[in-house]
ROZAVEX-625130 format. One record per residue (C-alpha): chain; x negated, y, z. Coordinates in Angstrom, 3 decimals. Each point is the difference from the previous one (the first is absolute). Example, Ala and Ser with C-alpha at 12.3 -4.5 7.8 and 13.67 -1.06 7.14 Angstrom:
BEGIN
PT  chaine         X         Y         Z
PT       A   -12.300    -4.500     7.800
PT       A    -1.370     3.440    -0.660
# end
This chain:
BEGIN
PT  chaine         X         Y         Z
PT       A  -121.596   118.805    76.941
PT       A    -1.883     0.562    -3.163
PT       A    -1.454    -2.264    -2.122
PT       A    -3.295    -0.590     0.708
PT       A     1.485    -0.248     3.817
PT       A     1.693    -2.768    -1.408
PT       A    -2.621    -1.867    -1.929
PT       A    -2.546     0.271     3.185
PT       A     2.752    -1.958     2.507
PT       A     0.665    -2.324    -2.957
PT       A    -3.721    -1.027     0.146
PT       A    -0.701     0.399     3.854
PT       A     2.312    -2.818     0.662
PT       A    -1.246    -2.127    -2.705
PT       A    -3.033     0.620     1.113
PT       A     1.053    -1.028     3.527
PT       A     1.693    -2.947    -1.019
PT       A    -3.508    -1.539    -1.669
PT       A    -1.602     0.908     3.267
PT       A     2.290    -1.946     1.884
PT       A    -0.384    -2.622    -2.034
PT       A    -3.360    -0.276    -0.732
PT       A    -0.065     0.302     4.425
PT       A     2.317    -2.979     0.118
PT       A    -1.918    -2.235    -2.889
PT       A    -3.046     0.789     2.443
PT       A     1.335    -0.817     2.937
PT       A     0.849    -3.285    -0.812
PT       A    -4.118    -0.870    -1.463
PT       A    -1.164     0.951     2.778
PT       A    -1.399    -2.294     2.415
PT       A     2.291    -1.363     2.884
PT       A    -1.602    -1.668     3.501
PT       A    -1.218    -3.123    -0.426
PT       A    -0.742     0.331    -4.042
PT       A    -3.024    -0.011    -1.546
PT       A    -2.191     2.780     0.442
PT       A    -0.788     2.111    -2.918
PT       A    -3.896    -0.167     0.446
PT       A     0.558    -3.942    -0.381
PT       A     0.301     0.538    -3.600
PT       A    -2.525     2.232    -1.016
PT       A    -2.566    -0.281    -1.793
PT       A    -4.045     0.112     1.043
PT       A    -2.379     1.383    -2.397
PT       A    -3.542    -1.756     0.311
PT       A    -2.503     1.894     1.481
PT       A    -3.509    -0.075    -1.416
PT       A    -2.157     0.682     2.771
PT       A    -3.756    -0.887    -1.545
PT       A     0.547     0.850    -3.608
PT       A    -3.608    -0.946    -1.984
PT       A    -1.616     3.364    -0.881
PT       A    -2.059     0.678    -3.446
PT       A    -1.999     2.146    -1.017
PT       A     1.070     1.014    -4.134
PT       A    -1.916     2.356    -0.997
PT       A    -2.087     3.142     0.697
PT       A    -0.129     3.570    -0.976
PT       A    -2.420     2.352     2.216
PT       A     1.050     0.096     3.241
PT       A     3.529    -1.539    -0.878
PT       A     1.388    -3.338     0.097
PT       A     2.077    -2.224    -1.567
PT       A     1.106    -3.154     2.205
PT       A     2.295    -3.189    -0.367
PT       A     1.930    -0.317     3.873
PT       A     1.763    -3.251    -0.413
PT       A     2.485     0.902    -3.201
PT       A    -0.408     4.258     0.568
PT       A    -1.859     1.862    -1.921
PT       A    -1.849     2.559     2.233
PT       A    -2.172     2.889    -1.048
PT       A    -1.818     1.803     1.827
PT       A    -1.653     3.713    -0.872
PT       A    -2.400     1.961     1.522
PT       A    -1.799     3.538    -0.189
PT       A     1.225     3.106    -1.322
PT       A     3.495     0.060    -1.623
PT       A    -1.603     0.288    -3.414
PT       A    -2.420    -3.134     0.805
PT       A     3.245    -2.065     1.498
PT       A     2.242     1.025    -3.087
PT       A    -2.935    -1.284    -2.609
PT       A    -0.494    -3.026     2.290
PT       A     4.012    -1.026    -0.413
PT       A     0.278     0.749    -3.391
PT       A    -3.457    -2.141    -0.735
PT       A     0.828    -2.958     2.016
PT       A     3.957    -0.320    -0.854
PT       A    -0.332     1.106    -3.832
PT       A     1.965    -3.026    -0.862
PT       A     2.467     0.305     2.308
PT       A     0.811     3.669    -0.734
PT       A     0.116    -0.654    -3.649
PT       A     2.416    -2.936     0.249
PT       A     2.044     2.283     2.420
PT       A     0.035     2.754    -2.221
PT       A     0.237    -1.740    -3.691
PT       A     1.546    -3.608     0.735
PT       A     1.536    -0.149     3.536
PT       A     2.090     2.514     2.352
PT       A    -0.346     3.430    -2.222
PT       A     1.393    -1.872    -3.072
PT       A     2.647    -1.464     1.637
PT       A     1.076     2.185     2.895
PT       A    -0.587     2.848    -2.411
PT       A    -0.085    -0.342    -3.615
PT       A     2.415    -2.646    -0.673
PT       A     2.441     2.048     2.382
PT       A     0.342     2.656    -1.827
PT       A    -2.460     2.218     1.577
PT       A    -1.900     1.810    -3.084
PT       A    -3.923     0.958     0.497
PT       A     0.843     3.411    -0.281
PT       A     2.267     0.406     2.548
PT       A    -1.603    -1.828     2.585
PT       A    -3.022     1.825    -0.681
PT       A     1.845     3.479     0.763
PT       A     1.706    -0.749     2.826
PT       A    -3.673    -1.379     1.053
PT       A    -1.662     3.098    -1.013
PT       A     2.481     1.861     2.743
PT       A    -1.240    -1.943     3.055
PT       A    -3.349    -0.524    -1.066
PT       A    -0.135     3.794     0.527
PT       A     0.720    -0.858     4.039
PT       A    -2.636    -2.359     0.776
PT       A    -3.398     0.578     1.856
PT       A    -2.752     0.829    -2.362
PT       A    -2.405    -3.086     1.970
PT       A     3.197    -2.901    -1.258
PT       A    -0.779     1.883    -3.734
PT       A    -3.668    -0.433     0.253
PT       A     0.948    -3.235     0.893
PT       A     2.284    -0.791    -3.065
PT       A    -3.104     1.735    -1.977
PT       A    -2.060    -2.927     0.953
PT       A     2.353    -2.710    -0.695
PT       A     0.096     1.280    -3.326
PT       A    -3.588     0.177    -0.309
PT       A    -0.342    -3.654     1.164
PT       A     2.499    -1.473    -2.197
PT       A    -2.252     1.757    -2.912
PT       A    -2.481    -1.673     1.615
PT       A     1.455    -3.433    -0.569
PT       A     0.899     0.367    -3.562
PT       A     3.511     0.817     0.632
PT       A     0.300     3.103    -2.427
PT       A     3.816    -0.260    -0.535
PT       A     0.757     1.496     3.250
PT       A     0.434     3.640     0.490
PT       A    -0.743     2.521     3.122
PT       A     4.071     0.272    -0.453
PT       A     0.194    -3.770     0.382
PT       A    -1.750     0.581     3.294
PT       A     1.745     2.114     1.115
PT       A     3.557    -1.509    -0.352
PT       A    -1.789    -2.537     2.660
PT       A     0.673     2.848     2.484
PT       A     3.547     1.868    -1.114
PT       A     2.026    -3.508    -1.389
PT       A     1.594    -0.415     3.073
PT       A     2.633     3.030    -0.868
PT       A     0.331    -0.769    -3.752
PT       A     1.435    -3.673     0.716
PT       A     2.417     1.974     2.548
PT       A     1.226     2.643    -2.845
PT       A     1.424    -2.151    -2.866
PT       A    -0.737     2.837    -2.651
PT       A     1.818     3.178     0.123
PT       A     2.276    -1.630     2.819
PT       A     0.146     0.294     3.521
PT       A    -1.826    -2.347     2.227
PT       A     0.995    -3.407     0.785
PT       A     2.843    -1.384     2.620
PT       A    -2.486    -2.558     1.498
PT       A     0.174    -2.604     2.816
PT       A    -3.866    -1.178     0.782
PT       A    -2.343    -0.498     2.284
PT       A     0.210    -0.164     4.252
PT       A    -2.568     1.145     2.255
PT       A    -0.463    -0.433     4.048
PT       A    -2.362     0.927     2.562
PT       A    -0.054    -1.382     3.462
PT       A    -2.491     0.586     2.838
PT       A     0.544     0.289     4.010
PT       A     2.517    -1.933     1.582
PT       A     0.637    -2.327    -3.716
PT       A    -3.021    -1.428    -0.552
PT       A    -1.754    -2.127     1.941
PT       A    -2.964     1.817     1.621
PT       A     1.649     3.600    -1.651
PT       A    -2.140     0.510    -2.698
PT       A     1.358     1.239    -3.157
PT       A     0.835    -2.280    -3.275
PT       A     1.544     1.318    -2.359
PT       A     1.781    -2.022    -2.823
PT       A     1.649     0.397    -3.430
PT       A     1.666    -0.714    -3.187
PT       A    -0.636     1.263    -3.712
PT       A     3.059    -0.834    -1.467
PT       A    -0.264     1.227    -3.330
PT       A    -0.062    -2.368    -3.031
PT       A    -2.064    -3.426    -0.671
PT       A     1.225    -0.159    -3.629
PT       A    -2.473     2.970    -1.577
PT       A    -3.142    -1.983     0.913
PT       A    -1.749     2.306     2.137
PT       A    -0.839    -2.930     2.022
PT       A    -2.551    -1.119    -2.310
PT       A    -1.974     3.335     0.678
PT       A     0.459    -0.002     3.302
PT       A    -3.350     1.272     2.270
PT       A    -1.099     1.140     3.339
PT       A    -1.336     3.246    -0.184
PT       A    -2.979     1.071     2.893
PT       A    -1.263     3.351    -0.012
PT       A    -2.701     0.683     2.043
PT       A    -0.437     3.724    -1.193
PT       A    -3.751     1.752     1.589
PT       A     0.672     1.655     2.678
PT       A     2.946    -1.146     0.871
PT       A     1.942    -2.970     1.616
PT       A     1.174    -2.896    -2.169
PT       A     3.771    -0.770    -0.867
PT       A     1.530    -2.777    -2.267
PT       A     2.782    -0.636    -1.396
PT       A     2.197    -2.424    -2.091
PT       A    -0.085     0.692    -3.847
PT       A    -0.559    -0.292    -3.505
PT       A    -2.491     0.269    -1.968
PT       A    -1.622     3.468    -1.462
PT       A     2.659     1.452     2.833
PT       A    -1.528     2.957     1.756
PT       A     2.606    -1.184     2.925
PT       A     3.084    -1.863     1.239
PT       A     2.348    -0.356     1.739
PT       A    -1.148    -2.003     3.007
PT       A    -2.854     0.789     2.066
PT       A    -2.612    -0.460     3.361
PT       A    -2.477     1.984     1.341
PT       A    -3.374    -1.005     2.170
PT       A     1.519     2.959     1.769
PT       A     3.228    -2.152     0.794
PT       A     2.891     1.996    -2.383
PT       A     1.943    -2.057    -1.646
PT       A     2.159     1.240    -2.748
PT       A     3.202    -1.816    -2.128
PT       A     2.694     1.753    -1.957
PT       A     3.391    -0.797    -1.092
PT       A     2.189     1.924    -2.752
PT       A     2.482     2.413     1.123
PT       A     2.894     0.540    -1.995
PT       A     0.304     4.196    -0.554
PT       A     0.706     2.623    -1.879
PT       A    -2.445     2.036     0.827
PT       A    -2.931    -0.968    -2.095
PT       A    -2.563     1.215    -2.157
PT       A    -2.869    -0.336    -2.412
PT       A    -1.486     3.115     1.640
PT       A    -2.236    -1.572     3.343
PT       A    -2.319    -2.111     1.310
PT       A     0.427    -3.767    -2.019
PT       A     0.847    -2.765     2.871
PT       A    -3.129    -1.856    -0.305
PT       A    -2.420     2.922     0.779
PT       A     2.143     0.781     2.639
PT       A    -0.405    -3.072     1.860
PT       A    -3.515    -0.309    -0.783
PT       A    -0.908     3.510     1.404
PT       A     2.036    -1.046     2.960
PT       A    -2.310    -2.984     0.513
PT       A    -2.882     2.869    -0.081
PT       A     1.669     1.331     3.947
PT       A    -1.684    -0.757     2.802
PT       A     3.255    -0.214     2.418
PT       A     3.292     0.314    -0.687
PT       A     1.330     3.060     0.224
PT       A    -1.982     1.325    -2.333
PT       A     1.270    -3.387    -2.204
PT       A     2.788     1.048     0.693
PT       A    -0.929     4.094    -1.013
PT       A    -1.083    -1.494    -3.651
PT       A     3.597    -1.169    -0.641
PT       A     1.491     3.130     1.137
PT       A    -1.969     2.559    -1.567
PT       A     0.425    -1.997    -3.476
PT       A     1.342     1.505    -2.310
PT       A     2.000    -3.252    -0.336
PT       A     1.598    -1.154    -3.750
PT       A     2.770    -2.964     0.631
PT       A     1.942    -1.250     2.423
PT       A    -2.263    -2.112     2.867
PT       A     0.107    -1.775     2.762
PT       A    -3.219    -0.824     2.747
PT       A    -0.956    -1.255     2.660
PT       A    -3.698     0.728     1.539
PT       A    -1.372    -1.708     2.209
PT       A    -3.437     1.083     2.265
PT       A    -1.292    -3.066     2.245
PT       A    -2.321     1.649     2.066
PT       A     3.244     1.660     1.819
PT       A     2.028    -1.819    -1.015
PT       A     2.688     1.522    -1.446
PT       A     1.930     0.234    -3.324
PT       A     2.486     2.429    -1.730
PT       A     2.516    -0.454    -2.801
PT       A     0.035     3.013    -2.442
PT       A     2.830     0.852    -2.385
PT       A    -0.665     2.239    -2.890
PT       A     0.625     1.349    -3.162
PT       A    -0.623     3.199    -1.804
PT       A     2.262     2.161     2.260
PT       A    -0.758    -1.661     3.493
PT       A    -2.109    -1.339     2.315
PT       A     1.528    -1.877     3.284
PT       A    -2.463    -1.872     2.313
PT       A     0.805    -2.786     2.593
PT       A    -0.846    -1.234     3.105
PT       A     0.644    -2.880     1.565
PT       A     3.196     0.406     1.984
PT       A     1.343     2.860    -1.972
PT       A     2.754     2.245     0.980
PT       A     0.356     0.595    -3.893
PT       A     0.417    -3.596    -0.619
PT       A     3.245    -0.258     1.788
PT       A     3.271    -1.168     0.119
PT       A     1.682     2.637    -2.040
PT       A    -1.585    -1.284    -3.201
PT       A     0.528    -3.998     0.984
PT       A    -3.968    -0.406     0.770
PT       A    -1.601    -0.702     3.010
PT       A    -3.093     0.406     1.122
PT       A    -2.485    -2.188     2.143
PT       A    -2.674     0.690     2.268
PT       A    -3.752    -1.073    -1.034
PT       A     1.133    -0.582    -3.418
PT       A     1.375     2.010    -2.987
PT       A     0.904    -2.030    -3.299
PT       A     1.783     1.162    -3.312
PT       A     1.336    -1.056    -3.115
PT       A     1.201     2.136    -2.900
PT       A     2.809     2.106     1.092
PT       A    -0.201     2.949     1.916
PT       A     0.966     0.024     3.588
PT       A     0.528     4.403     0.585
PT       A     3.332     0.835    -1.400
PT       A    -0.987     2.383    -2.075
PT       A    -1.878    -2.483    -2.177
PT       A     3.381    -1.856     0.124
PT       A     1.838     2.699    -1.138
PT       A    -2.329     0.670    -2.946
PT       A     0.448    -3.155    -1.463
PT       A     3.891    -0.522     0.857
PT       A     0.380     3.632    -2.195
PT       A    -2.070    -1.212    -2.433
PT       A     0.773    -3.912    -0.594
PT       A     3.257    -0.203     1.901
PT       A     2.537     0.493    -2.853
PT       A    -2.089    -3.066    -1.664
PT       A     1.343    -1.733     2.340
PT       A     3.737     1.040     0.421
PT       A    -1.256     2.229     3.263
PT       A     0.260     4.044    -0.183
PT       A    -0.815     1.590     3.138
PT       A    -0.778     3.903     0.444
PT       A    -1.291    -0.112     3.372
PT       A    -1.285    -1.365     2.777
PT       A     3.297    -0.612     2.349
PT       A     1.256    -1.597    -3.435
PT       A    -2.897    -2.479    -0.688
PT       A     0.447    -1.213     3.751
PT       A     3.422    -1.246    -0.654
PT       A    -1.659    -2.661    -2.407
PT       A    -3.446    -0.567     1.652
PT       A     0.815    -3.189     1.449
PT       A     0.017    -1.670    -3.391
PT       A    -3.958     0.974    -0.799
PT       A    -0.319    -3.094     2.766
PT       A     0.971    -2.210    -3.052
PT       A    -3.076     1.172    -1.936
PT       A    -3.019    -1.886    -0.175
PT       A    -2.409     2.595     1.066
PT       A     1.943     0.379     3.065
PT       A     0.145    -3.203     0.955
PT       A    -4.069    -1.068    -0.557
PT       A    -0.175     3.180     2.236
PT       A     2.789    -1.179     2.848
PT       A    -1.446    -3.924    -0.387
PT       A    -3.925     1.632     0.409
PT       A     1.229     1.728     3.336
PT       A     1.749    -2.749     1.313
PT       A    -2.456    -2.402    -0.463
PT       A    -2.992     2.377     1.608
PT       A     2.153     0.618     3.078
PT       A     1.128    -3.625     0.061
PT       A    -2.959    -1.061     2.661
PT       A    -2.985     2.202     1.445
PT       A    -3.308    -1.200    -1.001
PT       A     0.783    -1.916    -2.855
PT       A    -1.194     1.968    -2.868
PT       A    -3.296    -1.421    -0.895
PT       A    -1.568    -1.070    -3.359
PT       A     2.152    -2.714    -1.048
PT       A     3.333     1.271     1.316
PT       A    -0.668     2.895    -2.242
PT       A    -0.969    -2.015    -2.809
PT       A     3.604    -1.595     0.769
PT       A     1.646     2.878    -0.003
PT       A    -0.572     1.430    -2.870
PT       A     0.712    -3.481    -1.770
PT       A     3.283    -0.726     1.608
PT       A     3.500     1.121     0.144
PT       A     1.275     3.162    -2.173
PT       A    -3.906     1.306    -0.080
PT       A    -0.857    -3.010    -1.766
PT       A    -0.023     0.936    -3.849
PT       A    -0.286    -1.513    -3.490
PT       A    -1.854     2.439    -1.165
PT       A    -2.692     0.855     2.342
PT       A    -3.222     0.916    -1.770
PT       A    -2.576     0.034     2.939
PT       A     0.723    -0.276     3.891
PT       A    -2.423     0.805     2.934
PT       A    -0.016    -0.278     3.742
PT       A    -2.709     2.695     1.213
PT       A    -2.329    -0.749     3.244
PT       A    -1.632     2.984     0.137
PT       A    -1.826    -0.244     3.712
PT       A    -1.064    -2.935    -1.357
PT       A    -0.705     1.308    -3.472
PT       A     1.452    -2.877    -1.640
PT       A     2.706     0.175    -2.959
PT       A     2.301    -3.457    -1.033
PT       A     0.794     0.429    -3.600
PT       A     2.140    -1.996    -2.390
PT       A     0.747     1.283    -3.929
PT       A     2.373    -1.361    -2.068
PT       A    -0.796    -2.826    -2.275
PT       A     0.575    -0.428    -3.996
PT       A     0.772    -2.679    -2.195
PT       A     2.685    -0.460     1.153
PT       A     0.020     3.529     2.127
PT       A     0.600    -0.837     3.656
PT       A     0.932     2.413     2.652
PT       A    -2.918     0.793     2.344
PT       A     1.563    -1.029     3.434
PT       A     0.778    -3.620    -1.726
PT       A    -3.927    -0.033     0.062
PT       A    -2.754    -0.519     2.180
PT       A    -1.478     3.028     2.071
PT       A    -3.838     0.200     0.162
PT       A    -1.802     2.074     3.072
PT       A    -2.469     2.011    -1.832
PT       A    -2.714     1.151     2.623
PT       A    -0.992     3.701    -0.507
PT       A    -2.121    -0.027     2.907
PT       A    -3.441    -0.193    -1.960
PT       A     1.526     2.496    -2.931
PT       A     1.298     2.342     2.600
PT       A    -3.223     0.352     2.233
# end
């Protein structure tokens, strides 16, 4: 038996023996007939229903309004007209963003220098749609507009590409990250099977970008109009609804198999918004080119239906609800009427990317599949796993009980529940409603430790 032989035995039973362990320690939390039911303890976010709605200010045919503590803006006409519009009636915003608030501290006082985040930039800006650049042209324009001459077209466009930067610390590989849950539910889960969709931004509350924090409204001529939750000067997101019923939220996914070279996150999800249905949703994701490592679900609520996506820059996986893919021989398990994901990847060969390239960090070297099984059952341990496992357990735990303010509990209980949840949404899109809570500063609170406001887009989405 040869070395290595050797060292791999030495850490498969170690490796068993946490499992076991960590199994046993489990067993005995968990909760025995007769004792108090989990849901007894959790806790109930407030729902907002009739938020007071102001108007702010006007530019053209765009708006800026007050709904209860959200900022909402909403543009209109071509994407030139909607880009001078944002930049016009959120100058301050986008210039406390960019020189006082997120950039300087998610950015520059990282490490991050201009001139490297404005290369890597300069690669992805060369992937997106030449209507999102005429946009980014008027956002400039309007900020110039305003008076706000220390801003650059670069600037601008950093709004659209910053989503890879923050997951490259410079000249390093991405990331290891463990953020964000998503769900969909329709059919037999909810009650009258309509589709709500809910998630989790778990990325950071401590870099401010709270204080910038806006809903975006496009209402682009000619076509049908699409929101989403974001930031100001941002030419998208990472959360998003349709009048068209898609729904869109994405999660990191660990990989790596990533890139500068492809479409930047944020356009992508905004030009899925642009679909009509969902397979061709769907068709925007997998024609990318795609940069990082992602997770999505997408949601369509005339259906309804969903799908959870896993990509990076080598592959594209789509899946349905009730899966064959999402089976057994990876420890996942899918459900019928409802896909959900965290940030892992549930094919194996996304498992056995990142066990060759991050295993040895953590006393695991594998070369194969039939090896990497042998030690699969301690991923359970991980977080992402289990905010995954508790999300399907809780969906299938009683038909018709998704509706709003179980999913508002959801994703504000149990391992979902996160200290560091910058904005959280449960989507209604039949109903075209959105409930939307973002963080809170001074002192930062998580987002799901707030209250949730329904933000009627019935009258913006017409």
């Amino acid at each position: 038996m040869n070395w290595e032989r050797k060292s791999f035995i030495k850490v498969y039973y170690f490796v068993v023996l946490v499992f076991i362990l960590s199994v046993l320690a489990t067993a005995q939390q968990e909760v025995k007939p007769g004792e108090i039911d989990e849901e007894a303890n959790w806790y109930h976010p407030e729902i907002v229903e009739n938020p007071e709605i102001k108007v702010i200010g006007t530019e053209g045919a765009g708006k800026l309004y007050k709904v209860g503590e959200h900022w909402v803006c909403v543009m209109e006409g071509t994407y030139r007209e909607m880009g001078f519009q944002h930049g016009k009636l959120l100058a301050d915003k986008i210039e406390h963003l960019m020189k006082e608030g997120y950039y300087v501290k998610a950015l520059w006082n990282r490490g991050y220098t201009k001139e490297y985040a404005y290369e890597q930039s300069k690669r992805m800006v060369k992937f997106i749609p030449e209507h999102f650049l005429e946009e980014a042209r008027g956002i400039y324009e309007g900020l110039k507009s305003a008076g706000k001459e220390g801003i650059t077209y670069e600037d601008v466009l950093l709004g659209a590409t910053v989503a890879e930067i923050l997951h490259f610390p410079p000249n390093q590989p991405p990331s290891i990250i463990n953020s964000c849950s998503n769900f969909a539910c329709w059919g037999r889960w909810t009650p009258d099977g309509r589709l709500i969709h809910g998630r989790n931004l778990d990325w950071t509350v401590e870099a401010d970008a709270q204080d910038d924090a806006v809903i975006l409204v496009w209402r682009p001529k000619g076509k049908r109009p699409y929101m989403m939750l974001s930031w100001a000067g941002a030419i998208g997101s990472v959360s998003g609804m349709s009048a068209d019923g898609i729904t869109i939220g994405e999660m990191t996914l660990p990989s790596p198999n990533a890139s500068f070279d492809g479409m930047p996150l944020f356009v992508t999800m905004r030009l899925v918004l642009e679909q009509k249905n969902l397979e061709d949703a769907v068709g925007v994701v997998v024609r990318g080119p795609q940069t990082s490592g992602w997770n999505f679900v997408i949601g369509d609520g005339k259906i309804p239906s969903a799908r959870g996506l896993e990509v990076d820059a080598k592959r594209v996986l789509v899946y349905t609800d009730s899966d064959p893919k999402e089976s057994e021989e990876t420890l996942h398990w899918s459900i019928p009427d409802a896909v959900r994901r965290t940030n892992h990847p549930v094919n194996k060969d996304g498992l056995l990317d990142l066990a060759l390239k991050y295993g040895q960090e953590f006393g695991i070297k594998v070369e194969n599949w039939e090896q990497l099984k042998l030690i699969l059952p301690l991923f359970k341990s991980q977080n992402s796993y289990q905010r995954y496992d508790w999300l399907g357990r809780q969906i299938t735990k009683r038909e018709k009980s998704i509706d709003i303010r179980r999913a508002i509990d959801l994703l504000a209980n149990g391992p979902v529940f996160g200290d560091d949840t910058l904005h959280s949404f449960v989507f209604d899109p039949v109903n075209q409603v959105a409930y939307v809570s973002v963080a809170g500063n001074n002192p930062p609170v998580t987002a799901t430790r707030r209250a949730f406001t329904k933000i009627d887009l019935k009258e913006w989405f017409r």
